[in-house]
N, C-alpha and C positions, 0 to 999 in steps of 0.2 A: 501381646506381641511387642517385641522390642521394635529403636525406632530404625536402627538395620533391617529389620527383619519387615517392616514395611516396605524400607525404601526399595529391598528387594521384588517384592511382591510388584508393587507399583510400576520397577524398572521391566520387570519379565513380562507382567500385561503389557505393558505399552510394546514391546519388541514383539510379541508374539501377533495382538493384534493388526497395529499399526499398518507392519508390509502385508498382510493377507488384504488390510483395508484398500490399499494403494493397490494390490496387483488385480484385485475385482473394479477397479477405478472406480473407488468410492470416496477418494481423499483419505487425510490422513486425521482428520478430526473428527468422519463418524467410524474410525478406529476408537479412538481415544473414549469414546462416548460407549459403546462394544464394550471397552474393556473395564468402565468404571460398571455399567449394567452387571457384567460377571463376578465383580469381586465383591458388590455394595448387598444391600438387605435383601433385595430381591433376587438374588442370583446366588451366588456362593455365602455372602454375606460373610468376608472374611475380614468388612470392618466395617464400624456402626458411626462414627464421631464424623459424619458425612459436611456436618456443619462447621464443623471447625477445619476440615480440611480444604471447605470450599473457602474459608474466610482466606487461611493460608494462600492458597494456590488463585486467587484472584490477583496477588502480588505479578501476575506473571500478566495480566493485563496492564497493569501499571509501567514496566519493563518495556511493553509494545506500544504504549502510546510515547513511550520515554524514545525509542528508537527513531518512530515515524517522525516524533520533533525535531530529530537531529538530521533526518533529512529536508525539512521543511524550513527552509530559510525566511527571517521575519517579514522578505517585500517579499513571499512567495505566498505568503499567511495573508498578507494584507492585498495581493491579488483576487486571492479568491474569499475576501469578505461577502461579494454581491451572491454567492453561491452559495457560503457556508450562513449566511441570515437569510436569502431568500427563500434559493431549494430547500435548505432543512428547515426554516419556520414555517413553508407553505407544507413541507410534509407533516411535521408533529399536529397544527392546525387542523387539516384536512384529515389525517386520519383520527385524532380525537372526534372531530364534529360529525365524523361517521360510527364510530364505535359507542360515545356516550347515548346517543339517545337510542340504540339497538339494546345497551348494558340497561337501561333505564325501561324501556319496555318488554323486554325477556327474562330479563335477568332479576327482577322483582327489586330491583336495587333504587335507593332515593335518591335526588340529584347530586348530591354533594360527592357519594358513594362512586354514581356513575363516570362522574365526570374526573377522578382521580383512577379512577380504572381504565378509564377509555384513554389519561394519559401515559397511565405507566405501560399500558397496550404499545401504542402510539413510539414508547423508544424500541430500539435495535439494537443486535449483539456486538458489538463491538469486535472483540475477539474472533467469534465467528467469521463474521463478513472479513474483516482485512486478514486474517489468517487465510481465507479459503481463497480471498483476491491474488494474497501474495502468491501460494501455491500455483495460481492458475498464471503470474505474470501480467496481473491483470490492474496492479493498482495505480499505472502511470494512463490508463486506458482514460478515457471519455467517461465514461459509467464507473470506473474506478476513482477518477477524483471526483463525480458528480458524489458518488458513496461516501466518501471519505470526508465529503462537505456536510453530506448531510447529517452523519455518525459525530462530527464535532460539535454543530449546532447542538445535537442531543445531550451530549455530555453536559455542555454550558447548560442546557436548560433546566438539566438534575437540580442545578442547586435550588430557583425560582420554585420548583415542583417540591422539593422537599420542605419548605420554608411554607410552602400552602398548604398542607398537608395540616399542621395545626390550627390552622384560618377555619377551618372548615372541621373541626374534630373538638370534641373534648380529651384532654389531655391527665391521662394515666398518669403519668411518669415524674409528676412533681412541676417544681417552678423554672420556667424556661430564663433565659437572657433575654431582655426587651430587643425590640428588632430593631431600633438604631445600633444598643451594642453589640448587637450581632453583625448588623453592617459593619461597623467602623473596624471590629474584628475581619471580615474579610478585605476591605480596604488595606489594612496596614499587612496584611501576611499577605495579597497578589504583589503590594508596592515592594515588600520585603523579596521574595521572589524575585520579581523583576530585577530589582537595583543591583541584588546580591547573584545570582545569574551573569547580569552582563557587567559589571564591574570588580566584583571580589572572587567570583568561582574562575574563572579562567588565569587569576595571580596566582591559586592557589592549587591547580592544575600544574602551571607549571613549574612550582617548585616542589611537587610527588614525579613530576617527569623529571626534573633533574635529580632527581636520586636514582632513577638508572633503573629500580628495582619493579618489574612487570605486574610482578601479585599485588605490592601494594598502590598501583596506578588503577589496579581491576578493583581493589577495596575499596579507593577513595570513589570510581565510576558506581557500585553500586551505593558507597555513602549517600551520594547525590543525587540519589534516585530515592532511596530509603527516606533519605531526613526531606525532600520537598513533599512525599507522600503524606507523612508524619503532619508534617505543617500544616498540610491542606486538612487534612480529615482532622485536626483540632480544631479549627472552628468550621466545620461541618462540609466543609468543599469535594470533589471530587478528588479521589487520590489518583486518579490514572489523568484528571487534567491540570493538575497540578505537575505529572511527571510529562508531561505535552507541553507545555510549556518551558519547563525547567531544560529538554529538550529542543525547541524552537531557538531560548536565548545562548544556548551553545551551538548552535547551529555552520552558524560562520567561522567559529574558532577552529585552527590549526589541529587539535584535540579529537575533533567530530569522528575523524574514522575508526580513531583507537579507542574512540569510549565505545561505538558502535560495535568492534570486532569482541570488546571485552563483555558486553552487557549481550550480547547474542545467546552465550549458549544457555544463559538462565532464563533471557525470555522465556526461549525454545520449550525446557524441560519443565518449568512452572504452568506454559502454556496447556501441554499437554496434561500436568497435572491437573487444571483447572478444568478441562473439558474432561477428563475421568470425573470429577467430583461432580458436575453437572449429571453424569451417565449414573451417577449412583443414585442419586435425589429425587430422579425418576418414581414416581411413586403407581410402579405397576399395578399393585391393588387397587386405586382408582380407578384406572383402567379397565380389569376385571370387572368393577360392578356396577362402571355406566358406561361403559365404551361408545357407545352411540353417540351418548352426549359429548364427551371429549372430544374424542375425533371430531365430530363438527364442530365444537370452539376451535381446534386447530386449523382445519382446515380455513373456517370463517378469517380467521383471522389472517393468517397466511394470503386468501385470497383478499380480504380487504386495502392491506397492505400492499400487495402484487398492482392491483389496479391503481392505488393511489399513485406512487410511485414512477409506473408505466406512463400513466398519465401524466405525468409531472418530466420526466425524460424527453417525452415529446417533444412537449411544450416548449422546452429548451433546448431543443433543436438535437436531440439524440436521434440516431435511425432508429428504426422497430428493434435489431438485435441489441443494438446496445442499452436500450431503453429496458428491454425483456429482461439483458443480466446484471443493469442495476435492480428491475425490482425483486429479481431473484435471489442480489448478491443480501439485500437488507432487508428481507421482508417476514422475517423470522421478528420472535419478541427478543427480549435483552434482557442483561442480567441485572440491569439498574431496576427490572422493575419488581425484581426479589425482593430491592431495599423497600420501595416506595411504597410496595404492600402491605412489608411488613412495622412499616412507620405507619400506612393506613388503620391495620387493624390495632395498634398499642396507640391510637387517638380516635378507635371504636366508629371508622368510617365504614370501614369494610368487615365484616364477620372473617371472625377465622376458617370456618370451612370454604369459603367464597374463598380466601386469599390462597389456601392450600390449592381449589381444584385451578384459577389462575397460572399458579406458581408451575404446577402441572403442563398447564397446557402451553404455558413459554418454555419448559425446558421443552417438550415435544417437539415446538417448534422449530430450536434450534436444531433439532437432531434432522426434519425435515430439509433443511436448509443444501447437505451437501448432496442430499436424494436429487433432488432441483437442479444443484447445477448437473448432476450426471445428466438427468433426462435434454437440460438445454444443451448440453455436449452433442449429444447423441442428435438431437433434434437439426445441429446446425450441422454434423454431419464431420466433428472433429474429433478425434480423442488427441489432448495434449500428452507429448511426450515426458510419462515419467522422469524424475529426481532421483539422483541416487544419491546416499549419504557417504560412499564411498569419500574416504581421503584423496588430497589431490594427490597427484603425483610431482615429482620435484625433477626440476630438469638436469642432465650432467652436470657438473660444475664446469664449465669450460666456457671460453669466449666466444659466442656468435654476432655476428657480422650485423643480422638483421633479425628482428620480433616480431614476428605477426602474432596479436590477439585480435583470435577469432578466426578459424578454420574452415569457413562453410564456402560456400556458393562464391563468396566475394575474394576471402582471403586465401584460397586453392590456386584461384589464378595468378596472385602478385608469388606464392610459392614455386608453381610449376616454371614459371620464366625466372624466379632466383634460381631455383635449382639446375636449371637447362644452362644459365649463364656461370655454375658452378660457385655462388655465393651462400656462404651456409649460412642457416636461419633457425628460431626455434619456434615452434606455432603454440599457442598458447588455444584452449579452448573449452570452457566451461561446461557442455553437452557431452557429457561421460558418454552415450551410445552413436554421437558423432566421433568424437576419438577412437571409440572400437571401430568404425563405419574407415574414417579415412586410413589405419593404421591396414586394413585388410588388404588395401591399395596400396600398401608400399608406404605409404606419407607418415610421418615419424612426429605426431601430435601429441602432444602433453596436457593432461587435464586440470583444471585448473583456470580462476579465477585473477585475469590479468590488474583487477584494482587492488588485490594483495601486494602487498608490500614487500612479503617475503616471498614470494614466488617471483618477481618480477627481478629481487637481487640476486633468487637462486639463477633464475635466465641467463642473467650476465648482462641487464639491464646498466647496471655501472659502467660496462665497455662498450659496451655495443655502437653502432652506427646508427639504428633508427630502429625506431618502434613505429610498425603499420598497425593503425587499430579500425579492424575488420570487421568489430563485433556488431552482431545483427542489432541487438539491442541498443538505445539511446540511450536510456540512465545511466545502462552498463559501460556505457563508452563513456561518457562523461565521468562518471568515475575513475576510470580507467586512467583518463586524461591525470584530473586532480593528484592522483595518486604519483605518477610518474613527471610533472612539471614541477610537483613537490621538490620530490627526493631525487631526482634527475635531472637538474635544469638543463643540463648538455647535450642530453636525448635528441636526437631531432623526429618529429611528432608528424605521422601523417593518418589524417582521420579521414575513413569513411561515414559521412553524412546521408540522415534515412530525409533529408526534404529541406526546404529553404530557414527552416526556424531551428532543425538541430547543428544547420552549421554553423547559425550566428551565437547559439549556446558555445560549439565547438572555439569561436573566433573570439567569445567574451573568455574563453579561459587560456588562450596565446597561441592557440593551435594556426597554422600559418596557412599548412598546405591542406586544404579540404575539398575532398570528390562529392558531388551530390550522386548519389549511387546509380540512379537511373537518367541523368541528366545528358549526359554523351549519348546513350542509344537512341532517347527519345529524340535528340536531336537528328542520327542519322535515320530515322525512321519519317521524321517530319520532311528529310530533302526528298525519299523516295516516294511520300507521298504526293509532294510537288511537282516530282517529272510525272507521276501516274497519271496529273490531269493535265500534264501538255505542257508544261512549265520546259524547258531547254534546262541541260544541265548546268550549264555556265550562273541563270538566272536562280534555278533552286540554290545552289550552289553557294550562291550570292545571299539570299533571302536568311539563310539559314547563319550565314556566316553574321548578318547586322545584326539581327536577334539576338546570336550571341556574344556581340560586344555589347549591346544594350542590356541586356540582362545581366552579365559579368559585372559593368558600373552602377548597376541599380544592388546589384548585393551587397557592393560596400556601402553606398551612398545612401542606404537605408537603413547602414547597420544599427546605429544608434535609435533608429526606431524600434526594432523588434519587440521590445516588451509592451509594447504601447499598441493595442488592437486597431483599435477605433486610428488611428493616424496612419499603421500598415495599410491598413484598407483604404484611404484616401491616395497612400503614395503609389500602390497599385494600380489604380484607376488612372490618376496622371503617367504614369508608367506607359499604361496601355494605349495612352490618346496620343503621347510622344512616339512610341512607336510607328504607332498608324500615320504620324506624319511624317516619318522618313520611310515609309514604305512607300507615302505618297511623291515623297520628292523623290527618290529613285524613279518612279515610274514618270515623273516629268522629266526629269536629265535621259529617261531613256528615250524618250518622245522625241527627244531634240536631236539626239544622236541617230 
C-alpha cells in the first residue's frame, strides 16, 4: 500500500471514528484507539508494521510536551518543584513498593525481575492523561496540575530506571559506555540545551521572523522540536523531556504563541496517530485465551493506582472529587514502560512472554482510562459540553466601537446596555453552541478565540475603543490579555476577574481596570444580611462601605506578594485583625456620639 494510500486510510479512520466517539461522550482518544483496533491485525488488518508506526507517531508526544513547556514559564517550573519531587516521587515509590512484592509473589518473577516491573508498572500515560485533561478543560484544575507534576517527575525518572535496567541484567547487546561517560554525556547535552535554548535559539527566531515568510517560521518551530528530540535520545534521555524543556526555555520569549499556533496541528494529527497505533498493538488473542487472567492484571493495576494516588490527593489537601479525577486522570500504565520492558527483557530480567502479556495489559489500560472518566462524568452528575472543530468565523471587516470576548452570563450584560445605549460592538466567543444559543436571541456573536491574533485584527481591534474580556476562563483571559497588549498597546483593556489571585495575574500583565466578578453582589448581599439581623440601614450601609475601602487598599498593597503563599497568608490574617479594629473603633465613636 502506497504512503498516500495509508495516509488515506488513517485520515478516514480517524474522521469516521472519532465524532461517533465524542457524540457517545467517550472522548476522542478512545475513538482513535476504536479506530487503530479496526484497521490493525486483529480487526481488518489492513496494516502489520504496527511497530514502526508506533515508533513514528510517538513524535506527537514529543510536540505535547514541547507545547505544555511553552506554556510553563521557568519561576512557574520552579514553583511547583515541592509537587513535581514530592507528589510524584511519593507516587512512583508507593505504587512500586506495592506492586513489586505482589509481582514477586504471583507472578513467579525474582527480585530484580519484580522490582523493574512494579517500576515500569509505577509510570503513567502521558499522552493519555493531558490529552484527555485538555479535552475536559481540566489542566489548570487542582488535580490537573497535581497530574501534570506528577507525569514530569516520571519522565525525569525514565532516564535513572533505564540506566538500572543494566545494574541488575546481563547484557545482550555488546559493550556499553562506562557510566561516568555516559554522565558527562548527559551533563554536556542538558547544559547544551539550556545555554542554546535561552541565549542562541531566540536570535535565531528572530531572524526566520524577519524574513516575513510563515512556512519557513513553522520549519524552523518544528526544526526545534526535532533536533532537541534528536539530542536527547543520543545519549539516551527522553525525547519528549528534552522537547519539555526546549519548550520551558522559550517560554518567556515574544515567539511562544506563534511557535504554539504553528506546532498545534502536528501535535493534534501525530497525537491521534499515536493512539491508533496503541489500538492496533492490542494483542486481542491474548485476550481470547486467558482473559480472566488479564483483565484482573488490568483491573489490579488500574485499581492499585486509583488508591495510591487518591491517597496521596488527600493528603495534599485535594477534596474527595478532585482527589478521585486525579487518580482517574493517571492511573492507567504508560508508554515508557514499553520501553523499559523491552530493555528488561534484551538484559534477560524479564521473559519475553511476561513482557508481551505486561505490554498487553498497559495498552488495556490506557484504553480503560477514557471509560473512567465517563463513568466520573456521569457519577458527579456532569456532561461537559462538546468541541466542535468547526472553523472560526471572521467578523465584518468594519470598525466597532467596543469588543467583548466572551459572551456568557457576564459579557451579555456589558452588551445589552452598549446596545440600549446604541454603541456598536463585536462579541467574540469560543463556545460554538453558545453562539448558536445567543444568535437565536437576536445577539450577533462571532465564534472564535479572542487570543488569536488574526481574529482580534479581523474585529477591528486596531481601531477600536476597548476591549471587555469577559471570558469565563482565566488562562483564557490571560491569554487573551498577552495577545492584545502585545499588538495593541492603544487598546484600553477591561478584565473580568474569576477571584483575588486572577486579578493580580490580570494587574502583573498592565490590565488597569479589573471586576472581581462576584465581588459587588456579594457585597450587596452581605448589607442585606446586616439589616436582616437588626443592623439600621445607615450602619449596614456603613459597615459594608469600610470593608470595601479596606479591602480595595489591601489588593494593591498586597500585590507584590501574590506569588508568595506562605507571606499572602500572613498578610491576610493581619488584614483581618486591622479590620476587626476599625470595626471596633467605629463602634467606640458610635458609643460616644
Amino acid at each position: 500500500m502506497s504512503t498516500l494510500s495509508l495516509a488515506a486510510l488513517f485520515l478516514g479512520a480517524a474522521v469516521i471514528a472519532v465524532p461517533i466517539s465524542k457524540y457517545l461522550g467517550l472522548g476522542s482518544v478512545l475513538g482513535y484507539l476504536a479506530a487503530g483496533i479496526v484497521l490493525g491485525p486483529w480487526g481488518l488488518n489492513l496494516f502489520h508494521q504496527v511497530e514502526d508506526l508506533l515508533h513514528i507517531a510517538e513524535f506527537g508526544v514529543v510536540l505535547l510536551l514541547f507545547i505544555i513547556g511553552l506554556e510553563l514559564q521557568p519561576r512557574r517550573l520552579w514553583a511547583l518543584r515541592k509537587s513535581v519531587f514530592g507528589l510524584g516521587g511519593a507516587q512512583l515509590l508507593i505504587t512500586a513498593a506495592i506492586i513489586a512484592p505482589l509481582a514477586y509473589l504471583f507472578g513467579a518473577m525474582g527480585p530484580s525481575s519484580a522490582l523493574i516491573v512494579a517500576l515500569a508498572l509505577a509510570l503513567s500515560s502521558t499522552a493519555f492523561a493531558l490529552q484527555t485533561l485538555a479535552e475536559k478543560h481540566q489542566l489548570s484544575s487542582k488535580h490537573g496540575r497535581a497530574a501534570f507534576s506528577i507525569l514530569l517527575f516520571q519522565d525525569l525518572a525514565v532516564i535513572p530506571l533505564l540506566a538500572l535496567v543494566p545494574l541488575l541484567g546481563v547484557s545482550a547487546a555488546g559493550p556499553e559506555d562506562s557510566t561516568v561517560l555516559g554522565l558527562v554525556k548527559v551533563v554536556v547535552v542538558l547544559a547544551a540545551v539550556i545555554l542554546g535554548g535561552h541565549y542562541l535559539l531566540r536570535h535565531v527566531l528572530r531572524m526566520v521572523a524577519r524574513t516575513g515568510v510563515h512556512e519557513i517560521f513553522t520549519a524552523m518551530a518544528l526544526l526545534t522540536v526535532v533536533g532537541t528530540a534528536l539530542l536527547m535520545e543520543a545519549v539516551g534521555l527522553s525525547m519528549a523531556l528534552g522537547a519539555f524543556l526546549a519548550g520551558v526555555l522559550l517560554a518567556d520569549s515574544e515567539y511562544r504563541h506563534e511557535l504554539e499556533a504553528d506546532i498545534e496541528p502536528f501535535k493534534s494529527l501525530l497525537l491521534g496517530l499515536f493512539f491508533m497505533a496503541v489500538g492496533m498493538s492490542v494483542e486481542l488473542g491474548q485476550i481470547a485465551e486467558q482473559p480472566v487472567r488479564v483483565l484482573a492484571l488490568v483491573g489490579g493495576l488500574v485499581l492499585v493506582k486509583f488508591v495510591v494516588l487518591y491517597g496521596l490527593g488527600r493528603y495534599n489537601g485535594l477534596n474527595g472529587t478532585a482527589a478521585r479525577s486525579l487518580a482517574i486522570s493517571i492511573s492507567q500504565g504508560g508508554e515508557f514502560a514499553f520501553v523499559i520492558l523491552n530493555v528488561a527483557v534484551l538484559y534477560q530480567i524479564v521473559p519475553n512472554a511476561d513482557a508481551d502479556l505486561l505490554i498487553l495489559v498497559v495498552t488495556l489500560s490506557m484504553a480503560v482510562t477514557p471509560l473512567l472518566f465517563g463513568v466520573n462524568d456521569w457519577w458527579m452528575g456532569r456532561n461537559p459540553p462538546e468541541t466542535s472543530g468547526a472553523a472560526f468565523d471572521t467578523p465584518p471587516d468594519e470598525v466597532r466601537h467596543v469588543i467583548i470576548a466572551g459572551f456568557g452570563r457576564f459579557g451579555q450584560i456589558v452588551g445589552r446596555v452598549l446596545r440600549a445605549k446604541k454603541i456598536p460592538f463585536t462579541a467574540l466567543e469560543s463556545d460554538q453552541e453558545q453562539v448558536a444559543y445567543v444568535r437565536r436571541f437576536g445577539n450577533q456573536a462571532y465564534y472564535g478565540d479572542a487570543a488569536r491574533l488574526d481574529l482580534l485584527r479581523a474585529a477591528g481591534a486596531a481601531e477600536a475603543a476597548a476591549l471587555v474580556l469577559a471570558i469565563d476562563d482565566m488562562d483564557a483571559t490571560l491569554r487573551a490579555v498577552k495577545t492584545a497588549s502585545k499588538h495593541f498597546p492603544n487598546l484600553k483593556l477591561y478584565a473580568r476577574a474569576r477571584n483575588r489571585r486572577h486579578a493580580y495575574q490580570l494587574m502583573d500583565l498592565g490590565v488597569r481596570v479589573v471586576w472581581r466578578e462576584t465581588y459587588l453582589s456579594s457585597l450587596d448581599m452581605t448589607r442585606a444580611v446586616l439589616r436582616g439581623l437588626g443592623y439600621s440601614d445607615a450602619e449596614s450601609t456603613r459597615a459594608v462601605a469600610r470593608f470595601q475601602e479596606h479591602d480595595e487598599a489591601l489588593l494593591y498593597a498586597h500585590r507584590s506578594l501574590h506569588t508568595d503563599e506562605e507571606k499572602m497568608a500572613q498578610a491576610a490574617i493581619q488584614g483581618a485583625r486591622e479590620l476587626a479594629d476599625l470595626f471596633e473603633q467605629d463602634a467606640v465613636e458610635d458609643a460616644k456620639t
